[in-house]
C-alpha positions in Angstrom: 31.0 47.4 93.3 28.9 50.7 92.9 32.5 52.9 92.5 33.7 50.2 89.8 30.7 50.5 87.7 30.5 54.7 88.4 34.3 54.1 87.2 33.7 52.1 83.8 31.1 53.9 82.7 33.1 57.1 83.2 36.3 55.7 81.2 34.1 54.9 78.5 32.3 58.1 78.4 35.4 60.2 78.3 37.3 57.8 76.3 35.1 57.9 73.8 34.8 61.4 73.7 39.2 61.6 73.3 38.3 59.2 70.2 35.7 61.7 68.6 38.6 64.7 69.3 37.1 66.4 72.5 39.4 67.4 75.2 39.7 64.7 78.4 38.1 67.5 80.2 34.9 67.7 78.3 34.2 63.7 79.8 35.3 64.6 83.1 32.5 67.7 83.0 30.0 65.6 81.5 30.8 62.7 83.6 29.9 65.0 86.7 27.1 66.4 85.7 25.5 63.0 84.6 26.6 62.0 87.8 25.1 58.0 87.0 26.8 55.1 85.0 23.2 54.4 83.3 22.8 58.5 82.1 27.0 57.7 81.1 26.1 55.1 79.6 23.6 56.6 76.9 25.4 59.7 76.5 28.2 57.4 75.7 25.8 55.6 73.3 24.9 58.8 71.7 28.8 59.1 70.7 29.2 55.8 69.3 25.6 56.6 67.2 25.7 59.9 66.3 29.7 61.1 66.5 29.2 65.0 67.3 31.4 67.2 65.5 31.4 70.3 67.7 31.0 70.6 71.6 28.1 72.5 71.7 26.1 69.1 70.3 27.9 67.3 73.0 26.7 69.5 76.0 23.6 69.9 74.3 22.6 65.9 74.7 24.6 66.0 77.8 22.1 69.1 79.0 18.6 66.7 77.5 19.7 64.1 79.0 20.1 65.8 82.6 16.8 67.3 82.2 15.0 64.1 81.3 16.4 62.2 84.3 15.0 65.6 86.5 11.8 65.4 84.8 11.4 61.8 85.8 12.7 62.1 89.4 10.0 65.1 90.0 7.5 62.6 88.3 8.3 60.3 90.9 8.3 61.8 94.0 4.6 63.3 93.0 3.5 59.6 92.7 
């Protein structure tokens, strides 16, 4: 059940990222570094909302997004 919603949310991501013009590579990468269907999920969201034109805006909310979700696991294992 886990693998099948890792799976979807990765399709999505990278498909939508084909649709904007971005190599199938640039999901896989940003798939992997997510590395969750919920932070797939909102980077996926950000490219329905905000349709990036170059890849350096693409790795750029890939990259805010990573460092969010590290920011709140480090808040959590302090509490």
């Amino acid at each position: 059940m886990a693998n099948e919603e890792w799976s979807r949310a990765r399709d999505e991501l990278v498909d939508s990222l084909v649709q904007l013009g971005f190599p199938k590579e640039l999901g896989d990468a940003c798939a992997r570094n997510l590395g969750s269907p919920k932070a797939m999920r909102r980077m996926t969201s950000y490219l329905y909302n905000v349709k990036p034109k170059s890849v350096e805006l693409v790795v750029d909310e890939m990259l805010a997004i990573c460092s969010e979700i590290g920011v709140w696991r480090e808040k959590k294992a302090r509490n």
